[in-house]
C-alpha positions as CSV (number, residue, x, y, z in Angstrom):
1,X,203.9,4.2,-105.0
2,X,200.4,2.3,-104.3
3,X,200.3,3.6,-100.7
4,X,201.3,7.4,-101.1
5,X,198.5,7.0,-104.2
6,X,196.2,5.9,-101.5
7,X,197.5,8.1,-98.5
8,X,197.3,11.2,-100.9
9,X,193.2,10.0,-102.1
10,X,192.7,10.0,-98.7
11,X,193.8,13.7,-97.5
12,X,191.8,14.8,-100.9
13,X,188.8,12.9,-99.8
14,X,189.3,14.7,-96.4
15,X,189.7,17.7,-98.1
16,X,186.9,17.5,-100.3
17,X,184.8,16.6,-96.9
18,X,185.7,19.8,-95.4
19,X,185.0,21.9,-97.9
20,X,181.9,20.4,-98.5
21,X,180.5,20.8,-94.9
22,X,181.9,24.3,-94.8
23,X,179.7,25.1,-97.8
24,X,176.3,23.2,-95.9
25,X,177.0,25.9,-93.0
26,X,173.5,27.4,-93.0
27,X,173.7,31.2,-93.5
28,X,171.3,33.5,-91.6
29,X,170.7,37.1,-93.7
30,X,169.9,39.9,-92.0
31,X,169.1,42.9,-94.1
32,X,170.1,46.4,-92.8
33,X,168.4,49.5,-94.6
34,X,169.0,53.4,-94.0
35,X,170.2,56.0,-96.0
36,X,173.8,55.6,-96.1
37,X,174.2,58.1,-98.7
38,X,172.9,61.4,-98.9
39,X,172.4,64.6,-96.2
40,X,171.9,62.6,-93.4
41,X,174.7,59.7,-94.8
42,X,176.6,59.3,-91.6
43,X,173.4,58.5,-89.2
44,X,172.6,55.5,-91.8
45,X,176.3,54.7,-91.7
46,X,176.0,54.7,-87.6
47,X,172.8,52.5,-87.9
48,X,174.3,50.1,-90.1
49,X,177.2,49.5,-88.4
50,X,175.8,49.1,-84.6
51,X,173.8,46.5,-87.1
52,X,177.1,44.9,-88.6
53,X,179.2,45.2,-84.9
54,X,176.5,42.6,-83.6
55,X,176.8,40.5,-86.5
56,X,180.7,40.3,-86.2
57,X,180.8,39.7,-82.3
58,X,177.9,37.1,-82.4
59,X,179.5,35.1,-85.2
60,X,182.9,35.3,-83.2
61,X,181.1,33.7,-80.4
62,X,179.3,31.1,-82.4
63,X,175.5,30.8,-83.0
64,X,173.7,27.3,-83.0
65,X,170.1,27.6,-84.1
66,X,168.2,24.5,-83.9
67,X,171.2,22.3,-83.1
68,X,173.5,23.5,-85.9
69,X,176.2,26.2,-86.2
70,X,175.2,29.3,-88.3
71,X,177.3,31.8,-89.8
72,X,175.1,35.3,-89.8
73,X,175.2,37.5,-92.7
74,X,174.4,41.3,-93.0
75,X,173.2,42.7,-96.1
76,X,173.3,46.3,-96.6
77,X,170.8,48.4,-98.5
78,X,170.9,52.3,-99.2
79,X,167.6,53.8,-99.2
80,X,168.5,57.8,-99.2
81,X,165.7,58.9,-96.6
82,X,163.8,58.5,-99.5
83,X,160.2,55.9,-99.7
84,X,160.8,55.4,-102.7
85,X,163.9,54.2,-103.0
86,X,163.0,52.6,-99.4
87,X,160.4,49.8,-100.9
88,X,162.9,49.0,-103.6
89,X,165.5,48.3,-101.3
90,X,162.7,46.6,-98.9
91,X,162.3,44.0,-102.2
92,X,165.3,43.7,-103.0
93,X,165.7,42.3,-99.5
94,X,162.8,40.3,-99.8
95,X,164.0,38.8,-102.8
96,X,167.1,38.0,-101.6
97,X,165.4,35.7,-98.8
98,X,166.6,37.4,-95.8
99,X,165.5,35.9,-92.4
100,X,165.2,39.4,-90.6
101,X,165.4,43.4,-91.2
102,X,166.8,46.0,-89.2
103,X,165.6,49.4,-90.0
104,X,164.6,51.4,-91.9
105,X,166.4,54.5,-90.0
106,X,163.7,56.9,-91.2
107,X,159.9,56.7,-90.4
108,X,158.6,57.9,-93.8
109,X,160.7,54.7,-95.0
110,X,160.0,52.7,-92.6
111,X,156.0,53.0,-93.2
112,X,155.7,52.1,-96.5
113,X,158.7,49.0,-96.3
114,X,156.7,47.7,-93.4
115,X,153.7,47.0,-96.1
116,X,156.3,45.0,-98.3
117,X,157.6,43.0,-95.6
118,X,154.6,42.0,-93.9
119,X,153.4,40.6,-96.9
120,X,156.4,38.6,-97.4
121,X,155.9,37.3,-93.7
122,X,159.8,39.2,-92.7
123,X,160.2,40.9,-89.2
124,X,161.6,44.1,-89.6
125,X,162.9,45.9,-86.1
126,X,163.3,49.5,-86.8
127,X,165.9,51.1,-84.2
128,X,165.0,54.5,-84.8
129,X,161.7,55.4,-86.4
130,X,159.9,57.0,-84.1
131,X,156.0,57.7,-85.9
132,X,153.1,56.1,-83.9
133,X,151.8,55.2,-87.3
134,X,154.3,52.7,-88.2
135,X,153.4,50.3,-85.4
136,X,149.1,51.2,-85.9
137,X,149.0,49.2,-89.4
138,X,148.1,46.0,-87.5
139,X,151.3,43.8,-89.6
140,X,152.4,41.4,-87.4
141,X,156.1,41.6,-88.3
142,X,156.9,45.3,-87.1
143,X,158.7,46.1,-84.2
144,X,160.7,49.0,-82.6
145,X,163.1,49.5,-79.9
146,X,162.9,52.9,-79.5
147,X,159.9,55.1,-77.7
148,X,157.6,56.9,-80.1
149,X,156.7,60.1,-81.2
150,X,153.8,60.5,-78.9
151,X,156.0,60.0,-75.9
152,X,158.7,62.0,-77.1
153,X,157.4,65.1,-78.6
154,X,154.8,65.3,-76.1
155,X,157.8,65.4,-73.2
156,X,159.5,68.1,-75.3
157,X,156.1,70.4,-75.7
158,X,156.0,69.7,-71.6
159,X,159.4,70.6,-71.1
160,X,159.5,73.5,-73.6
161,X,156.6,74.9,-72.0
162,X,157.7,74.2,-68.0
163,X,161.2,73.9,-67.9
164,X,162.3,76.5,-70.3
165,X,159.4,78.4,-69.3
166,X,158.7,79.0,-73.0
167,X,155.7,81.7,-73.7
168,X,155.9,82.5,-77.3
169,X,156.6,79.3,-79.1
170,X,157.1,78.4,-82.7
171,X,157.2,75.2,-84.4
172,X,159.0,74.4,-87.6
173,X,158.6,71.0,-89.7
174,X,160.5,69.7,-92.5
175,X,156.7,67.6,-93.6
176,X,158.3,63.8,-93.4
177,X,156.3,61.7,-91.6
178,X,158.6,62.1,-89.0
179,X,158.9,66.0,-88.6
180,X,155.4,66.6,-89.3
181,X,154.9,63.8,-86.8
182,X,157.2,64.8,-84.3
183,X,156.1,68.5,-84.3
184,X,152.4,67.3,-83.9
185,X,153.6,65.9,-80.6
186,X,155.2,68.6,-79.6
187,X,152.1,71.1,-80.2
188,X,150.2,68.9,-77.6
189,X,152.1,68.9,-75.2
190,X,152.7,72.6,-75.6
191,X,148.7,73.3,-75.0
192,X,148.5,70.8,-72.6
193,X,151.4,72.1,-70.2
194,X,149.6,76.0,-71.1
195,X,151.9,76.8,-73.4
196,X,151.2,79.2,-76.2
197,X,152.0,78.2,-80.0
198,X,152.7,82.1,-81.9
199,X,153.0,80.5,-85.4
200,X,153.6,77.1,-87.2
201,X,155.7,77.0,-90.4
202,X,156.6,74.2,-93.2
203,X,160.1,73.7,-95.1
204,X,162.0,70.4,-96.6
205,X,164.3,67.7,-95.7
206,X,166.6,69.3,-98.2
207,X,166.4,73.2,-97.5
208,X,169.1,74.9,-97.0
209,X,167.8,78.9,-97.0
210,X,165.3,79.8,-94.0
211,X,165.1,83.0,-94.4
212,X,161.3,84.0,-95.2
213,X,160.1,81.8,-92.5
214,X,162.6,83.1,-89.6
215,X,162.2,86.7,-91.1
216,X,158.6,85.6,-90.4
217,X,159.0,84.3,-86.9
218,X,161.6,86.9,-85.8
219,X,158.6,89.5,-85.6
220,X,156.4,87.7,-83.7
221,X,159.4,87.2,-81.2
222,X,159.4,83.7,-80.2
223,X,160.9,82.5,-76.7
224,X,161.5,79.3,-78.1
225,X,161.5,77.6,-81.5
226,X,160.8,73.9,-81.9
227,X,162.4,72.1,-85.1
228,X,160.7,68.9,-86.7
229,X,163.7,67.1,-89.0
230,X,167.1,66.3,-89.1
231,X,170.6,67.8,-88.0
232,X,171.3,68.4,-92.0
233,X,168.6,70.8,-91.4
234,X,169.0,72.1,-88.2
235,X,172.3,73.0,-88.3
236,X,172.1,75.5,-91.2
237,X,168.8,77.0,-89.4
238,X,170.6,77.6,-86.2
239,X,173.4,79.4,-88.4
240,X,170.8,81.7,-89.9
241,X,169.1,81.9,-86.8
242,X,172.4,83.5,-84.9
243,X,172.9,85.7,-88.9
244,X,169.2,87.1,-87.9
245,X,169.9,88.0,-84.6
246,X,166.9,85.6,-82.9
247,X,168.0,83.9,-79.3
248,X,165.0,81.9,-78.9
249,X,165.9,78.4,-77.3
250,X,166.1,76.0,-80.1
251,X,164.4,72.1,-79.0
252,X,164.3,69.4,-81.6
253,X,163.6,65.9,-81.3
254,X,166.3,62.7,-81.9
255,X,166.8,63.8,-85.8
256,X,168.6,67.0,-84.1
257,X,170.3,64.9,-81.2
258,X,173.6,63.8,-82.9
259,X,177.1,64.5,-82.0
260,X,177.3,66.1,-85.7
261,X,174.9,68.9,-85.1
262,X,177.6,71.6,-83.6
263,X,179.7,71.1,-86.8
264,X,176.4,71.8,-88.9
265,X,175.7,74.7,-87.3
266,X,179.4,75.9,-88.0
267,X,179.9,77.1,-84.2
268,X,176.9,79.1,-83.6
269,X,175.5,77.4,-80.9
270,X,175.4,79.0,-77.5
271,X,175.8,77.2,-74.3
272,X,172.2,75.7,-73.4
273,X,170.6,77.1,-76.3
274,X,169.2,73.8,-78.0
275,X,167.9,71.2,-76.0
276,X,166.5,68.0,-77.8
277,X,165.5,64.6,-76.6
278,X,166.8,60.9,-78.0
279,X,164.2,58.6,-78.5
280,X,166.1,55.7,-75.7
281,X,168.5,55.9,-73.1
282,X,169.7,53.9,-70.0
283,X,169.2,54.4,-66.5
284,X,172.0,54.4,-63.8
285,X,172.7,50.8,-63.8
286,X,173.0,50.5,-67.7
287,X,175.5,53.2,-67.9
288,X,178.6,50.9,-67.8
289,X,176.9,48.3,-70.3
290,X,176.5,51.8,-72.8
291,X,179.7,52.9,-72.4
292,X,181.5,49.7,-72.9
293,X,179.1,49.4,-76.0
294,X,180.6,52.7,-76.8
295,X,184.5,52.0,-76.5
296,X,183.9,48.7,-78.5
297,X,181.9,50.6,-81.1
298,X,185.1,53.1,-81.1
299,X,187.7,50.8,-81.0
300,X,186.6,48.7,-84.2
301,X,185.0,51.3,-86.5
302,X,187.1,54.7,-85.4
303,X,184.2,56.5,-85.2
304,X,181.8,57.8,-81.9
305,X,178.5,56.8,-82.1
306,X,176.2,59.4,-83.7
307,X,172.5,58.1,-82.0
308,X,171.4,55.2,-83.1
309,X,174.2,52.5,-83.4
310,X,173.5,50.6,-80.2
311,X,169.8,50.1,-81.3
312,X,170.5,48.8,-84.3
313,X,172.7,46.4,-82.4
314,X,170.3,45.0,-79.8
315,X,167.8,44.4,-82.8
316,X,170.1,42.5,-84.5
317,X,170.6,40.7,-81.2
318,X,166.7,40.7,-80.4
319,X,165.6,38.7,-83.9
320,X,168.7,36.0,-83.2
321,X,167.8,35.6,-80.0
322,X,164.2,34.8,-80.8
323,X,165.6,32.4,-83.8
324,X,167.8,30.6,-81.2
325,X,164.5,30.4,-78.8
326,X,162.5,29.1,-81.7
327,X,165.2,26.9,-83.0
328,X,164.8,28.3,-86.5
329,X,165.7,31.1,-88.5
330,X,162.6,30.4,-90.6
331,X,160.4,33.8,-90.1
332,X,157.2,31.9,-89.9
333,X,158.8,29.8,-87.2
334,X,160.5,32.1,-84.9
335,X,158.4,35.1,-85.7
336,X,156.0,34.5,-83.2
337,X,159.0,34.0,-80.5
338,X,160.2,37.3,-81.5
339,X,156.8,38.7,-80.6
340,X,156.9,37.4,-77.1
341,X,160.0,38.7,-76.4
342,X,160.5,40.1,-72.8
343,X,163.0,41.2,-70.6
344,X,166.0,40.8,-73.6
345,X,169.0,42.2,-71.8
346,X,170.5,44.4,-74.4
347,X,173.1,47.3,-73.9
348,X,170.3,49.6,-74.5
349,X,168.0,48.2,-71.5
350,X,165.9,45.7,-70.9
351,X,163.6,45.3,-74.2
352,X,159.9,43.6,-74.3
353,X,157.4,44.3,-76.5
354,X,154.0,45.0,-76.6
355,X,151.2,44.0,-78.8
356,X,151.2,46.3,-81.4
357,X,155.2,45.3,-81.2
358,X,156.2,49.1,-79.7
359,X,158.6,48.5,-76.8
360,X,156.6,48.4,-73.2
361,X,158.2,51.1,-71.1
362,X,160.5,53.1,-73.8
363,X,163.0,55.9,-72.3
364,X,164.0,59.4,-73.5
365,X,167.4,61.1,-72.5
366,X,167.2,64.8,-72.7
367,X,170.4,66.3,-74.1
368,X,171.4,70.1,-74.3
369,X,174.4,70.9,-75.8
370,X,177.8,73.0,-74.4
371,X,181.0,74.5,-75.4
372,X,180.6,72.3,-78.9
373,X,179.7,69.1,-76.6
374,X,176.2,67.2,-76.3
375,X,175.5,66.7,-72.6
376,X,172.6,64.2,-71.0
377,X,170.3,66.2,-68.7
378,X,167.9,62.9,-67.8
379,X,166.4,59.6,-68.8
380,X,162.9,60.0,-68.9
381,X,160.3,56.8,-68.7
């Protein structure tokens, strides 16, 4: 009886080891923030799980950060395309200790969570926002992996004005720092390819009735209409649009360019008539890493990805890969690793960043859209 007593103490003891190591497992947090609910829900949702995909597959793999096995962790934070509720959920982060951010999805989020984060000494890689200004604050913990706003809507103004051979043009903006943004690019480049701009008018990220300012537009018969927003947006414009009779070309930036945007405009899109631009994209010899990305993506969530998912995923990638270098998840310790980082092989491309922590050499992919389908025209660098 003395010896199965024993035996028995031991296996508890054992036990009691094992659990005990299990709970000293550091865990790494990585906060993810977009709007996950809200108009432009399932673009968050896309963000957010390219962010979570990464997490899974590099915890299935194993990550050892300064000589010990870590078990990363995503934490998930709503923000509804909305600041406000974008620097909550940017404390709320903070609070919680995370080591890293991805996001925000949105650059009028983005902007003001940067503040909050720099301050708190946090990196924070947005995937997706796209507004020169977010990078110009001078933190030191802001990245991006996507080209900005400069670079894209000044390719769309050159291509609105050269390659659709637009005459008349009219630009429309939804006033987040985004649109407003976007469309500002887009106006240069117009006047600098010798384009003409007929009229420039204003709505919301929540309108749903264009009517006064097409009516407005329709008489001054533009060749081509540019759009500064989202594909919540757009699509019920374009509806109207074909309701008012106007054919102009319709060209939008990356908040357009989503798989989603046919079914928003309930089927009124012609062959060819919108043309938009992702902020990203691979060259030839990417492809197969993007499209693998995108059958695994597929596979384990049952949904295509809408834009952004394999950004979110290569910054989730970027900041562990800088803790690993560092050997520390401590932000202060690997942060300036992170900042160094060049020539990070990620499904999206090669990324390196620059000084002011915008990604050196950032592509475009030009999309126009047919028979219901989005279809790439060119990568653009």
């Amino acid at each position: 009886m003395i010896k199965k007593t024993f035996t028995f103490s031991l296996i508890g003891a054992a036990a009691l080891l094992a659990a005990h190591a299990a709970s000293a497992q550091e865990v790494v947090r990585i906060g993810h923030v977009g709007p996950t609910s809200g108009a432009i829900a399932h673009l968050g949702k896309d963000n957010e799980l390219g962010a979570r995909m990464a997490i899974d597959e590099l915890n299935a793999k194993g990550v050892v950060i300064g000589g010990k096995k870590v078990k990363l962790e995503l934490l998930g934070e709503d923000d509804a395309g909305d600041p406000k509720q974008g620097t909550q959920a940017a404390q709320k982060l903070v609070d919680s200790k995370v080591n890293g951010v991805v996001g925000h999805l949105n650059s009028g989020t983005s902007i003001p969570a940067a503040k909050i984060y720099s301050e708190a000494g946090i990196p924070q890689i947005s995937p997706s926002s796209t507004n020169p200004k977010f990078t110009r604050s001078g933190y030191k913990t802001t990245f991006r992996v996507v080209a900005d706003d400069v670079h894209l809507g000044g390719t769309l103004g050159r291509y609105a004005a050269k390659d659709l051979k637009g005459k008349s043009i009219a630009v429309i903006d939804d006033r987040t720092a985004y649109g407003q943004g976007v469309a500002d690019e887009f106006e240069k480049g117009v006047k600098a390819n010798g384009g003409k701009i007929i009229g420039r008018e204003f709505t919301n990220d929540k309108a749903t009735d264009f009517s006064a300012i097409l009516t407005s537009l329709k008489s001054k018969k533009p060749d081509v209409i540019f759009f500064g927003g989202m594909d919540a947006v757009a699509g019920p414009m374009l509806r109207q649009m074909k309701q008012l009779g106007i054919s102009a070309k319709f060209v939008g930036g990356d908040g357009i360019c989503t798989t989603e945007l046919p079914k928003l405009a309930a089927g009124t899109i012609d062959d060819s008539q919108v043309y938009c631009a992702e902020a990203g994209g691979v060259d030839a010899a990417q492809k197969q890493a993007m499209d693998d990305f995108r059958a695994r993506f597929r596979n384990t969530t049952k949904l295509d990805v809408q834009v952004y998912a394999p950004y979110s995923y290569d910054a989730v990638g970027v900041l562990v890969a800088a803790m690993v270098k560092a050997g520390s998840s401590d932000p202060a310790k690997y942060l300036p690793v992170l900042a160094k980082t060049e020539g990070y092989k990620g499904v999206t491309g090669n990324i390196s960043f620059d000084a002011k922590g915008d990604i050196k050499n950032g592509a475009l992919t030009l999309y126009t859209y047919k028979a219901g389908n989005r279809e790439s025209l060119a990568v653009i660098r």
